[in-house]
Backbone bond lengths (Angstrom), bond angles and torsions (degrees), N, CA, C in turn:
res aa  C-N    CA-C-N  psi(-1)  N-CA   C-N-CA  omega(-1)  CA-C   N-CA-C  phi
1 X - - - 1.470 - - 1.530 109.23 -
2 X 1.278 124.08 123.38 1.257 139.39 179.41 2.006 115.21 -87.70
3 X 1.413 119.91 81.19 0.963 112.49 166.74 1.432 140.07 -113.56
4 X 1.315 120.48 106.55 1.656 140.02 -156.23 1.582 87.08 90.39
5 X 1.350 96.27 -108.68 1.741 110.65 -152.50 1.595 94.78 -125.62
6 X 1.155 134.21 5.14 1.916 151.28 153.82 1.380 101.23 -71.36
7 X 1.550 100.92 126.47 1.585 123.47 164.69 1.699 100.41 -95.23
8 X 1.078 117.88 104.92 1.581 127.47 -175.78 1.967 102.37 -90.28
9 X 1.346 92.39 125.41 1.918 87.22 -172.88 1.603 94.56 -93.25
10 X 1.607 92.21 132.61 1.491 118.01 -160.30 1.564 112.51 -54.94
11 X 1.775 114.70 -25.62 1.229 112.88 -156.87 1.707 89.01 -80.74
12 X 1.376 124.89 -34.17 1.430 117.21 -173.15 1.429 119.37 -66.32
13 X 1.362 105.71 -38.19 1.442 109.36 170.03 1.710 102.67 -68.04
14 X 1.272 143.81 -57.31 1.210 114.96 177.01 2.068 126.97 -47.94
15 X 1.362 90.16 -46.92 1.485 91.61 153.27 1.368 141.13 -14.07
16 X 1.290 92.53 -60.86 1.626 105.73 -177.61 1.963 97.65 -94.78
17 X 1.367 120.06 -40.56 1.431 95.13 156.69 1.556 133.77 -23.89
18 X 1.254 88.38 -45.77 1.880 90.73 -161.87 2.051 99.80 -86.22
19 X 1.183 92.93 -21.36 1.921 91.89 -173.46 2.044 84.97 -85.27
20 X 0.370 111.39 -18.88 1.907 113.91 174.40 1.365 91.47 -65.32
21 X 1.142 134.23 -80.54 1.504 156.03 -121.49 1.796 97.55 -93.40
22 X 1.537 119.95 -21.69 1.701 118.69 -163.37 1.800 103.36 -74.23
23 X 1.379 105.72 3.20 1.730 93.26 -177.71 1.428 76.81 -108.98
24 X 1.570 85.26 151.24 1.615 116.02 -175.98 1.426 130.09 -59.14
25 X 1.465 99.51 -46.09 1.271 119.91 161.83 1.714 133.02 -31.38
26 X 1.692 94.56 -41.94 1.502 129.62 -170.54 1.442 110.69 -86.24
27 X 1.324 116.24 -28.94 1.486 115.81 -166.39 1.507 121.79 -62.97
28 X 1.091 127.31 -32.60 1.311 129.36 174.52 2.088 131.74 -70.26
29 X 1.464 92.19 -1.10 0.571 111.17 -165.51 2.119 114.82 -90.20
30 X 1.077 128.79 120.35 1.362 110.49 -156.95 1.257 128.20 -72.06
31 X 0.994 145.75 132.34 1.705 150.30 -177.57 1.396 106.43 -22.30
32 X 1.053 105.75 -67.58 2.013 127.22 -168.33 1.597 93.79 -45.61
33 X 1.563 130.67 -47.19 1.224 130.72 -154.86 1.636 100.93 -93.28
34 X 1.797 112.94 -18.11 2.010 96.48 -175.72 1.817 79.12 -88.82
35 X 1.273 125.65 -23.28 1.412 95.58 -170.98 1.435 123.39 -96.34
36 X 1.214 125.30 -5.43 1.645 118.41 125.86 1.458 127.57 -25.84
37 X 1.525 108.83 -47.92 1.449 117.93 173.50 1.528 114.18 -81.97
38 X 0.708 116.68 1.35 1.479 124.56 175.48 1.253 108.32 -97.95
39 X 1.724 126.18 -56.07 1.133 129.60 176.89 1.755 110.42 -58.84
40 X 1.130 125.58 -38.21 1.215 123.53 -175.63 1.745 97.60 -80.51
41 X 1.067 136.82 -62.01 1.523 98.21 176.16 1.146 146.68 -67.44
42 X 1.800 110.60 -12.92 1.278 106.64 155.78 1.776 120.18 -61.99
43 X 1.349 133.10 -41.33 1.053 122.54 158.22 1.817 146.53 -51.93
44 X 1.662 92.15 -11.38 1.598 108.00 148.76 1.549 111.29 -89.40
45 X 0.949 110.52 -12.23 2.013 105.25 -167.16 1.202 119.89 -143.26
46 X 1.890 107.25 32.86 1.484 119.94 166.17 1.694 116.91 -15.35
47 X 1.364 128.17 -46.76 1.080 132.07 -168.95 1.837 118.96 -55.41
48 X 1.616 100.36 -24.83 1.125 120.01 -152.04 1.586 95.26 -101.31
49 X 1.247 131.23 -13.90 1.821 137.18 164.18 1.052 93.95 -25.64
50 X 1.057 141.78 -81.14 1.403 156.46 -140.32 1.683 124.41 -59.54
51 X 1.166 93.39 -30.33 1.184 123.32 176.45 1.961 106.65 -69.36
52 X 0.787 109.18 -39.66 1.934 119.93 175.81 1.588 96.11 -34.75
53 X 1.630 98.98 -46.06 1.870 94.97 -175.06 1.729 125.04 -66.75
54 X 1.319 110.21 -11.00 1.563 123.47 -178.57 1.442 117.96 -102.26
55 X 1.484 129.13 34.88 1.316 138.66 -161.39 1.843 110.14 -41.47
56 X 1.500 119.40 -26.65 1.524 145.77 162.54 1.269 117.31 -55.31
57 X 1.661 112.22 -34.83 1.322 126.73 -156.55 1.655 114.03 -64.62
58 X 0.680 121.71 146.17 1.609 117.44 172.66 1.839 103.45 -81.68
59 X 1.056 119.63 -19.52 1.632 113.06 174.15 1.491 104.35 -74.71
60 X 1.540 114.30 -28.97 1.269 116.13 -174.42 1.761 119.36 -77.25
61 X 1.308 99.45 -24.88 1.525 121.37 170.13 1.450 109.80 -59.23
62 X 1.293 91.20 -36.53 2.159 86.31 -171.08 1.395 112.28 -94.51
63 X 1.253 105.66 -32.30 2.013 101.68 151.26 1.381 97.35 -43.81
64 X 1.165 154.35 -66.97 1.456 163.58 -81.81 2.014 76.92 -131.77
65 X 1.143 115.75 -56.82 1.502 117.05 -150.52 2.115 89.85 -91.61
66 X 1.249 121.53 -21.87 1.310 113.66 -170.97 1.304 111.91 -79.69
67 X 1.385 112.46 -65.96 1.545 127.22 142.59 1.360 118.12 7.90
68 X 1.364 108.29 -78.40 1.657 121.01 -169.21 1.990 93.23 -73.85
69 X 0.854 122.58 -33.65 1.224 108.83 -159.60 1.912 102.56 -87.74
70 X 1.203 112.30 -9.94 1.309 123.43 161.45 1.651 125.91 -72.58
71 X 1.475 98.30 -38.13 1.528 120.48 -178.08 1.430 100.30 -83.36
72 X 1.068 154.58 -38.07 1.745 173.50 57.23 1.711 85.45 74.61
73 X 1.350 102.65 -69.34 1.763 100.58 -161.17 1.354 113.85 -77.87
74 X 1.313 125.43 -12.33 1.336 144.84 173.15 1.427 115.21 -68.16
75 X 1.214 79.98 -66.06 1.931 92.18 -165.71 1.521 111.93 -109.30
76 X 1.056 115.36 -11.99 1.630 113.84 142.27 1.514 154.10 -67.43
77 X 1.596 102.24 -3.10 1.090 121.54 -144.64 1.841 101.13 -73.55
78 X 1.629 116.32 -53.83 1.038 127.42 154.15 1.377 137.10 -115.66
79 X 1.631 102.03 38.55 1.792 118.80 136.41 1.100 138.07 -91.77
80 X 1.306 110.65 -172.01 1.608 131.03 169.02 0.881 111.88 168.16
81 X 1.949 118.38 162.22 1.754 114.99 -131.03 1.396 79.42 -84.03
82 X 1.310 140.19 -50.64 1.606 131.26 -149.39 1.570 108.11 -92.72
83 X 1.291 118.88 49.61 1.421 136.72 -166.65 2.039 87.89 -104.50
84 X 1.728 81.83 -86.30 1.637 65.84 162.02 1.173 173.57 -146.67
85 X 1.339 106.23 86.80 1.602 131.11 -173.25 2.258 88.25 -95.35
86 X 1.349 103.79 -51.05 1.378 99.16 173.74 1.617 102.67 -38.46
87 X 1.239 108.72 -68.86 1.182 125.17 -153.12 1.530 128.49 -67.06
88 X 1.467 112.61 2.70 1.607 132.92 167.38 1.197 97.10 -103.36
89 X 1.594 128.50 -42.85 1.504 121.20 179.22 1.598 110.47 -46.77
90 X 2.138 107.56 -64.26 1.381 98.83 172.35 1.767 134.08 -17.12
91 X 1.875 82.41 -57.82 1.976 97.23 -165.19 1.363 77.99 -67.79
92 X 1.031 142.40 -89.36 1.877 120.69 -152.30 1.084 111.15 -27.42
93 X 1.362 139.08 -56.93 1.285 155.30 176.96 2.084 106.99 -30.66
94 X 1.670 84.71 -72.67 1.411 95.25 175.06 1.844 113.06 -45.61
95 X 1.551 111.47 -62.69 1.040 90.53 -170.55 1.770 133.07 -88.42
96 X 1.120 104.68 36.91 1.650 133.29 160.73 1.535 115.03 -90.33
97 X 1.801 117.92 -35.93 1.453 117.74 -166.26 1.594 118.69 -91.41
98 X 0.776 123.31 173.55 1.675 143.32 -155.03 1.530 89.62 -82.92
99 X 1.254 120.67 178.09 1.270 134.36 161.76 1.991 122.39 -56.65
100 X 1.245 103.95 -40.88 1.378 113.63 175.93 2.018 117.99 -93.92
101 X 1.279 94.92 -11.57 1.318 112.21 169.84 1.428 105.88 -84.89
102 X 1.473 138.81 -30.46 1.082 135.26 -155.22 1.448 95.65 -90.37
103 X 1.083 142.81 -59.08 1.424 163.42 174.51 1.531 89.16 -27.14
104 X 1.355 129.33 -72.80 1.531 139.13 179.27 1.155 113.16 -38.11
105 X 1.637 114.56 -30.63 1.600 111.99 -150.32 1.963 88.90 -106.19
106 X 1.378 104.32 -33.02 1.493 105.96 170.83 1.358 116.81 -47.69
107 X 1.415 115.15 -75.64 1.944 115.42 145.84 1.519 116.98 27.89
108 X 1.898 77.00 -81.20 1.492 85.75 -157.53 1.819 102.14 -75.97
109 X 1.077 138.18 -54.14 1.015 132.48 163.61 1.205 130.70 -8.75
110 X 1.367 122.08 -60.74 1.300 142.77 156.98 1.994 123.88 -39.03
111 X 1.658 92.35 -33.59 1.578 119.94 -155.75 2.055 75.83 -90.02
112 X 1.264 124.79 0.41 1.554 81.90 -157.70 1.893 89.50 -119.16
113 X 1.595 112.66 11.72 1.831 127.61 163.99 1.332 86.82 -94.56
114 X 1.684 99.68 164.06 1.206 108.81 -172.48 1.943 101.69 -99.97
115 X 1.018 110.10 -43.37 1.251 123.17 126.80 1.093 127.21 32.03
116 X 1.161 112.54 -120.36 1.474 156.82 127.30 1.439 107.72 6.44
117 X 1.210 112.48 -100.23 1.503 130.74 159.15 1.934 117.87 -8.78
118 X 1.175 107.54 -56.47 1.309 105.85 170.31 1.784 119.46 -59.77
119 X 1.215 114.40 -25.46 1.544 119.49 -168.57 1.866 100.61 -101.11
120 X 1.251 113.44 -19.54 1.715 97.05 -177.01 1.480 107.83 -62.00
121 X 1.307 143.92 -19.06 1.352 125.42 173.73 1.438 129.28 -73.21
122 X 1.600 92.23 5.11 1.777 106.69 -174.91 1.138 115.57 -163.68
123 X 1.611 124.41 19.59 1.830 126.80 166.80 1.438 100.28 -72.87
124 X 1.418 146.80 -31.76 1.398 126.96 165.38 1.935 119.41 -43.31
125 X 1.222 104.10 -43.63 1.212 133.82 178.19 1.211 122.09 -60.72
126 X 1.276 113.35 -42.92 1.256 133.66 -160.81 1.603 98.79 -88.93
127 X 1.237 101.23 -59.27 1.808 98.89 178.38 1.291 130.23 -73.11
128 X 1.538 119.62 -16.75 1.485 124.55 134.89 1.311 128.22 -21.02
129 X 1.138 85.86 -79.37 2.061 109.09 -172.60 1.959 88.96 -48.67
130 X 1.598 105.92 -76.90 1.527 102.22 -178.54 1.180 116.71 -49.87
131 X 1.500 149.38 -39.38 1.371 118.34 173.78 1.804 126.00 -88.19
132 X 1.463 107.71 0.37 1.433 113.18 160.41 1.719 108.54 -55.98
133 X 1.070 105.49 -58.80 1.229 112.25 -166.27 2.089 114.11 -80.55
134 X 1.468 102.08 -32.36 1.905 93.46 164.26 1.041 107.19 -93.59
135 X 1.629 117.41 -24.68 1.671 91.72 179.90 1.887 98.20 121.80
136 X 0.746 156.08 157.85 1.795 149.36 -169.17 1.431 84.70 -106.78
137 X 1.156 108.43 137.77 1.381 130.21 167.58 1.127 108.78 -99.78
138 X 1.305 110.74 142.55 2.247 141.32 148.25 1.098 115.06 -100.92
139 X 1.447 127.26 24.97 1.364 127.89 147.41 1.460 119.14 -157.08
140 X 1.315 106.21 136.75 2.081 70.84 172.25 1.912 85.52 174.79
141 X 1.330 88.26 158.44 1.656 103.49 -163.21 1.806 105.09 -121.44
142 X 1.175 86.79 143.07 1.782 107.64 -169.33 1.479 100.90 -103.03
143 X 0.936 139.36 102.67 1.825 136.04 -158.69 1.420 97.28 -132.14
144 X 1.972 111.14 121.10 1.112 119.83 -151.90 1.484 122.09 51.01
145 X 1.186 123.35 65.84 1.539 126.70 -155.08 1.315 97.83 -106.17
146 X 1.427 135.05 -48.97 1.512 132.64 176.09 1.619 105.58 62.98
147 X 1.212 154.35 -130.50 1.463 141.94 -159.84 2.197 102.24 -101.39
148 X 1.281 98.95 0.23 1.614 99.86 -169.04 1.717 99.23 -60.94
149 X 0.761 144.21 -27.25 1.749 135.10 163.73 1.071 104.13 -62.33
150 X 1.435 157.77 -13.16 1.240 137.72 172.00 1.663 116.20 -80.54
151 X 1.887 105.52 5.49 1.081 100.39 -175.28 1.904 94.41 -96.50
152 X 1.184 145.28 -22.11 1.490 166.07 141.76 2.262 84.30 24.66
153 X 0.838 111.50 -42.62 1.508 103.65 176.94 1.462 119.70 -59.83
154 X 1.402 106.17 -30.56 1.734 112.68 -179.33 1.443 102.99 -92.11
155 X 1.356 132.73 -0.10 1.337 136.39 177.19 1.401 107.84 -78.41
156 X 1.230 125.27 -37.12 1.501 127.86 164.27 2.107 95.36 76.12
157 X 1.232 101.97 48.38 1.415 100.98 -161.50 1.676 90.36 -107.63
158 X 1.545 118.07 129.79 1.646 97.02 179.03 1.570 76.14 -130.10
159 X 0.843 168.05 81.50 1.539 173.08 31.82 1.535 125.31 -79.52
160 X 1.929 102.06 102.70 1.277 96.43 -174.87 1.642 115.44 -170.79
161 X 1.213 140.02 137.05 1.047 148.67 176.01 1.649 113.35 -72.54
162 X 1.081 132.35 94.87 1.387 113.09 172.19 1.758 117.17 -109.57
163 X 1.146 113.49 148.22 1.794 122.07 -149.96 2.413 80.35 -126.20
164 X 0.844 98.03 107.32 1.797 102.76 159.37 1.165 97.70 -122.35
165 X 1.832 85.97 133.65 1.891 111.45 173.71 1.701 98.67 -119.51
166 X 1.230 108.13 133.10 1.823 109.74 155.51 1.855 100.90 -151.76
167 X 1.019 85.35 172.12 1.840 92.95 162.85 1.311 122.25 -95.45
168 X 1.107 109.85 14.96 1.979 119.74 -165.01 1.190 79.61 -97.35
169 X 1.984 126.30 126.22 1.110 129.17 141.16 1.893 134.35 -56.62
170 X 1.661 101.36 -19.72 1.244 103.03 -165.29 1.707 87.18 -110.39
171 X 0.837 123.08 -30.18 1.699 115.84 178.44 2.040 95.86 -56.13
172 X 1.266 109.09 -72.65 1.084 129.91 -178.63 1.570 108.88 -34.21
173 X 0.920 121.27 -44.24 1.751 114.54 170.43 1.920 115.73 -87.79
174 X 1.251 110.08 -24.37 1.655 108.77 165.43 1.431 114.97 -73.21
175 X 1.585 124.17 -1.84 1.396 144.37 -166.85 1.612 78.93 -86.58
176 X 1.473 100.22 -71.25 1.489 111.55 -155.21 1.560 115.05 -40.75
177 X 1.609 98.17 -67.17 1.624 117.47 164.15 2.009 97.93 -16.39
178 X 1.510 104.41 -82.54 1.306 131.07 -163.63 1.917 94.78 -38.19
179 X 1.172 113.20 -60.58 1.628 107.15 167.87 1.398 143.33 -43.47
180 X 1.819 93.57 -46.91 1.635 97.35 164.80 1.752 115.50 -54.54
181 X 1.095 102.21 -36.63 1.526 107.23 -161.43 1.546 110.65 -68.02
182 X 1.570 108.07 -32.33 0.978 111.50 -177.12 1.457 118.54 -87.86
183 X 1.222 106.08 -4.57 2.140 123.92 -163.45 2.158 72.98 -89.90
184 X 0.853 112.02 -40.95 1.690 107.64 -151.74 1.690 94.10 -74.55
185 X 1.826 123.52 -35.41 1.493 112.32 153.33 0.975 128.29 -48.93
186 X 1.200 130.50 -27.03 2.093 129.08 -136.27 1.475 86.40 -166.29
187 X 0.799 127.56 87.97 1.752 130.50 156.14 1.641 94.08 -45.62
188 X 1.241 138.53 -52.58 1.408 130.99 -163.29 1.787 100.90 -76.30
189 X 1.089 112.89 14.54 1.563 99.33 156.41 1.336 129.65 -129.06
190 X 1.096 129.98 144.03 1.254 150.76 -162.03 1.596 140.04 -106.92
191 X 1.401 117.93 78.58 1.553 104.14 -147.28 1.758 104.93 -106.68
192 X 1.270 114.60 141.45 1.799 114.43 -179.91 1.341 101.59 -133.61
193 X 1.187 125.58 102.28 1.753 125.59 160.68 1.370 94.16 -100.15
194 X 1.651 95.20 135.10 1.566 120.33 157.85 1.583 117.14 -138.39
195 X 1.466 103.39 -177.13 1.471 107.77 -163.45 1.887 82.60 -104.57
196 X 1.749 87.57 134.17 1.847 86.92 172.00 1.245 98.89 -161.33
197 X 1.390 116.32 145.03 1.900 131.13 178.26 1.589 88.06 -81.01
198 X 0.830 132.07 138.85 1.740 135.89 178.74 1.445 84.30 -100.48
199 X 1.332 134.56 -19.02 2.081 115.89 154.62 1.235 126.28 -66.20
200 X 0.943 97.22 5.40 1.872 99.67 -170.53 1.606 99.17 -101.76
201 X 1.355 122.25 79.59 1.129 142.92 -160.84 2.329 94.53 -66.28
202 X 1.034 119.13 -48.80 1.275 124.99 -166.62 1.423 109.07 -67.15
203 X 1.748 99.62 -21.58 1.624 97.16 169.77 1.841 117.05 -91.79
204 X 1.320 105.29 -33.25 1.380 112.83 179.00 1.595 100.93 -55.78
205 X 1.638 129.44 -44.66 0.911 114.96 -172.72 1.560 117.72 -68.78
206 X 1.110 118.16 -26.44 1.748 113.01 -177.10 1.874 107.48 -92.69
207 X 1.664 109.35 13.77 1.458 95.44 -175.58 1.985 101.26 -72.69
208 X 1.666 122.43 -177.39 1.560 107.82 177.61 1.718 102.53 -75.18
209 X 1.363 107.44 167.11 0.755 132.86 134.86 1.239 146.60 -11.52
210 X 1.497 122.21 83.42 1.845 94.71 -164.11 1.383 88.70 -141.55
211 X 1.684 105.00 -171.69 1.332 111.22 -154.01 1.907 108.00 -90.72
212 X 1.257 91.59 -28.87 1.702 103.13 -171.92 1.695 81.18 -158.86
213 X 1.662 78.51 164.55 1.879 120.36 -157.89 1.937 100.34 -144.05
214 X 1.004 106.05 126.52 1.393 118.89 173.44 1.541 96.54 -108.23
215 X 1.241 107.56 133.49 1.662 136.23 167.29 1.348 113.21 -108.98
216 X 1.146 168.23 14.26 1.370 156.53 -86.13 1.678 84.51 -132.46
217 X 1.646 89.42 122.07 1.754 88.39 175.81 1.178 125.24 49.49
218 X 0.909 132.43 54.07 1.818 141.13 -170.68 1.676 113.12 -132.88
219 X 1.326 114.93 -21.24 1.349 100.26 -173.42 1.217 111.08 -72.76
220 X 1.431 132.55 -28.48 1.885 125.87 -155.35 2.156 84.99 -71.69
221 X 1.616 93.13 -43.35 1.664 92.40 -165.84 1.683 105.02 -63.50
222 X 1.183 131.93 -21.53 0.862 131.12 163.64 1.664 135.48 -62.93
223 X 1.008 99.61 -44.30 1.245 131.11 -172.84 1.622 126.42 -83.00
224 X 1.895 106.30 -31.22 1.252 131.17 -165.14 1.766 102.58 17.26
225 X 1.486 126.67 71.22 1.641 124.17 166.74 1.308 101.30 62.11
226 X 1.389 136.57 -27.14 1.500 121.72 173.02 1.108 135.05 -74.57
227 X 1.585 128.78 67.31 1.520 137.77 -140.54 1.266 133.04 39.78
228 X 1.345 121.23 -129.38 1.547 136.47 151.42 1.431 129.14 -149.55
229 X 1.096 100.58 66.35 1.527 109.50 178.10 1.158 101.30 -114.64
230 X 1.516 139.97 22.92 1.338 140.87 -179.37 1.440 89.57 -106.77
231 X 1.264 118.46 -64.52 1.482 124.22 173.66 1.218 122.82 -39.98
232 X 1.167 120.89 -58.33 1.530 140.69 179.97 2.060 102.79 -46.51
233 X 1.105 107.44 -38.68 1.029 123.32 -176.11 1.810 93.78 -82.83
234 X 0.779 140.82 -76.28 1.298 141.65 -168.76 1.017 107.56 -38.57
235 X 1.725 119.70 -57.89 1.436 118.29 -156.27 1.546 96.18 -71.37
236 X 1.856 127.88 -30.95 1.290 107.91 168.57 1.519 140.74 -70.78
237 X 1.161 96.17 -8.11 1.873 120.15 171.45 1.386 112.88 -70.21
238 X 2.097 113.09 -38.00 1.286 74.35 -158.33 1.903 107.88 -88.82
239 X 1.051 133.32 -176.43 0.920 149.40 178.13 1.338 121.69 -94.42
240 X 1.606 112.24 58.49 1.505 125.06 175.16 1.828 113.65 -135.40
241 X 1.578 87.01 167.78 1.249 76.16 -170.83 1.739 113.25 -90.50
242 X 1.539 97.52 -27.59 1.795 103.38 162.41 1.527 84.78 -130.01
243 X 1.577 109.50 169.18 0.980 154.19 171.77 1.521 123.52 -136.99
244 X 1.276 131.72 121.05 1.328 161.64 -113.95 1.545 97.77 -150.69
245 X 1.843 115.46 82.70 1.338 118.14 170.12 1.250 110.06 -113.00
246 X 1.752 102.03 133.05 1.764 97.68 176.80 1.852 106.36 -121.93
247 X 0.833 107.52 155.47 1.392 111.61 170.28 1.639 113.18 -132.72
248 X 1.205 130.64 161.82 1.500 151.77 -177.56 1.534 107.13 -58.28
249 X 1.121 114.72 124.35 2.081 126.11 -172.12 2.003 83.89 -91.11
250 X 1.397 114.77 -37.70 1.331 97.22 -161.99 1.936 115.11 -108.72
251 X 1.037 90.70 175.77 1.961 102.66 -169.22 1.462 90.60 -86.58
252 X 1.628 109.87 145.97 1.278 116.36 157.23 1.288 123.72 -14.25
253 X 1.517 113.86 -65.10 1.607 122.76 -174.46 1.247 119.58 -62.95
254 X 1.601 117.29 -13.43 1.741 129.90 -178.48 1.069 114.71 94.13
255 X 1.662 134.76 16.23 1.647 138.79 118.61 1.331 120.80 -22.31
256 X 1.248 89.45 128.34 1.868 102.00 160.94 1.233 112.64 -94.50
257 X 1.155 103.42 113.91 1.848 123.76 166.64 1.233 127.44 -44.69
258 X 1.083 97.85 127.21 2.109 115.19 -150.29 2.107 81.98 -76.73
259 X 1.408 123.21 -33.00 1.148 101.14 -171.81 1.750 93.72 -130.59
260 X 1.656 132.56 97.19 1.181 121.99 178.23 1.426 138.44 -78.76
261 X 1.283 92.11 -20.44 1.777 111.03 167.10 1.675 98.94 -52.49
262 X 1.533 80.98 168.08 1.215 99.35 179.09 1.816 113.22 -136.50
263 X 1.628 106.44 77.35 1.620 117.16 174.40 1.103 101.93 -20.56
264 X 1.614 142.23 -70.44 1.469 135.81 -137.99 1.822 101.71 -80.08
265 X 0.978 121.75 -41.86 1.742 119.69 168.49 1.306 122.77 -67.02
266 X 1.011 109.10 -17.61 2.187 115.77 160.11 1.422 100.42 -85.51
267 X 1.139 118.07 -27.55 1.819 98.97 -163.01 1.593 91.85 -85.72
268 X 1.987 117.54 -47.13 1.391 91.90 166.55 1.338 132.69 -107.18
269 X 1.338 108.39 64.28 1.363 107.89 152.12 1.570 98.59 -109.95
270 X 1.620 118.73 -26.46 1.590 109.57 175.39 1.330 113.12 -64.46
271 X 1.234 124.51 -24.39 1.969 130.36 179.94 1.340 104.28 -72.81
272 X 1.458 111.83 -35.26 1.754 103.26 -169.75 1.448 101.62 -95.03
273 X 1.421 125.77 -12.02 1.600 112.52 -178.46 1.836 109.03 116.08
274 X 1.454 101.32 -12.11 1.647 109.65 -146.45 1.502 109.19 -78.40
275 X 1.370 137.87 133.74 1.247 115.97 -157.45 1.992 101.62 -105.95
276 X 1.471 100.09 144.92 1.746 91.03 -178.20 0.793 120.08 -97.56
277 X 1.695 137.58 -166.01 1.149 131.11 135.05 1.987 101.45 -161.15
278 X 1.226 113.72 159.00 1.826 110.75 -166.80 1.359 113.91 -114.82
279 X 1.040 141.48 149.10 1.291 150.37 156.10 1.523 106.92 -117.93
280 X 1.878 120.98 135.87 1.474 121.33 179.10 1.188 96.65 -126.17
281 X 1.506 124.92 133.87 1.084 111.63 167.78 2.275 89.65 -128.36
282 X 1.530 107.14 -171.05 1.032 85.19 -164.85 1.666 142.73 -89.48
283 X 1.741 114.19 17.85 1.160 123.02 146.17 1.110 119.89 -122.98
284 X 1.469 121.81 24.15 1.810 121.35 -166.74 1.369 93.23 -158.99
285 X 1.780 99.74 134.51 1.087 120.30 140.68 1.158 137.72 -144.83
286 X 2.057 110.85 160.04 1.255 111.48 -119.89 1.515 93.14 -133.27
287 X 1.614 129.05 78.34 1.746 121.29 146.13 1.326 125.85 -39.73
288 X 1.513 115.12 119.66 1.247 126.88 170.43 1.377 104.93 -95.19
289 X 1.394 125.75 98.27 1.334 134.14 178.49 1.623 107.65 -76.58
290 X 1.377 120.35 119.36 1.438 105.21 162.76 1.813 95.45 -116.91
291 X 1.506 83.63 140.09 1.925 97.06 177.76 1.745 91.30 -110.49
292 X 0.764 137.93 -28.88 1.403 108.05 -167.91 1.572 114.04 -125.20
């Protein structure tokens, strides 16, 4: 690994991958994405290279303890470890039940993100309103998606390509499962979960083409409080024709927000040209960005 003008020998940096990765919490999480995070703090803390050689070291421990506690706010934000062990039980569940059983068992699936959970009393609803107004898509990508494709039943979509991105290794393969099953109903659908940093701007730009892009809750993780020029950048990477960002109507404590909009995503979608339009429902709201 080449960082600044340091030739970093690869086996140490995997090294410290795997001492990153030994809390439980962390494991699901894919290699490619802690060592992005690795590369980016060694490039704030050049000083600290050196340190790779003292794996004993207590300086090497707090790489070890900074690291994780960076990755913690990321990819913890709406998990927890017994999320899913529930949540493979469900899919067994699901794919044992009847047609009207399955719908129930989707529910609960959905019920066990935090996520997630807030929108099942109104994702029928919700994807109405949004595809009246973009139009039903035959292609379209779920970026940072976490269990939101298991809602694909209230989409009422019977021709369609769907593309899910997260960094969850184990979400990301119960996605997959969840696709076959559904490719074996509907030959006309099409399902691809993979593992992807939605920062990795050089990959977002070469993903296909599709018609619409779901963002759902992604900017704070994007953004971590340091403006939005992480976003700004994303939403021009990805390769849609609208993009579909929602953020939280309510306060930590479960207040409704005296102001729920969000000024800084109107002002740049007016700088970039991008045209909006809003949907509120009552803890989410939902910009339909069209760029092109």
């Amino acid at each position: 690994m080449l960082i600044g003008k340091k030739l970093v020998d690869e086996e140490k940096i995997r090294e410290l991958i795997l001492a990153i990765k030994q809390k439980k919490e962390l494991q699901q999480i894919s290699n490619d994405f802690v060592r992005d995070h690795v590369y980016s703090y060694f490039q704030q803390n050049p000083q600290r290279i050196s340190e790779l050689a003292n794996p004993r070291s207590q300086k090497y421990k707090q790489i070890i303890k900074e690291v994780r506690a960076k990755l913690r706010r990321i990819y913890s934000l709406f998990r927890t470890t017994e999320e899913g062990k529930e949540r493979r039980e469900l899919f067994e569940e699901w794919l044992q039940g009847s047609l009207r059983q399955r719908r129930k068992t989707i529910e609960k699936i959905l019920a066990t993100h935090a996520s997630t959970r807030e929108r099942v009393s109104y994702y029928p609803q919700l994807y109405d309103k949004i595809f009246s107004i973009t139009g039903k898509p035959t292609k379209l990508i779920d970026l940072g998606c976490g269990i939101n494709p298991f809602s694909l039943p209230f989409m009422k979509l019977q021709k369609c390509t769907y593309y899910a991105y997260d960094i969850s290794i184990e979400e990301v393969e119960l996605l997959d499962l969840f696709f076959q099953e559904l490719h074996k109903k509907n030959v006309n659908f099409a399902g691809h979960a993979a593992v992807l940093d939605a920062l990795q701007m050089a990959k977002l730009a070469k993903l296909k083409e599709v018609d619409l892009c779901f963002l759902f809750k992604m900017t704070d993780v994007l953004d971590q409080g340091k403006g939005h020029k992480v976003t700004e950048k994303v939403l021009q990477n990805i390769p849609a024709r609208v993009v579909v960002v929602s953020f939280p109507t309510l306060t930590m404590s479960g207040r409704k927000m005296n102001y729920p909009r969000r000024k800084w995503i109107e002002l740049l979608c007016h700088r970039l040209g991008y045209h909006y339009r809003t949907l509120e429902f009552e803890n989410e709201i939902f910009y339909m960005i069209k760029k092109k």
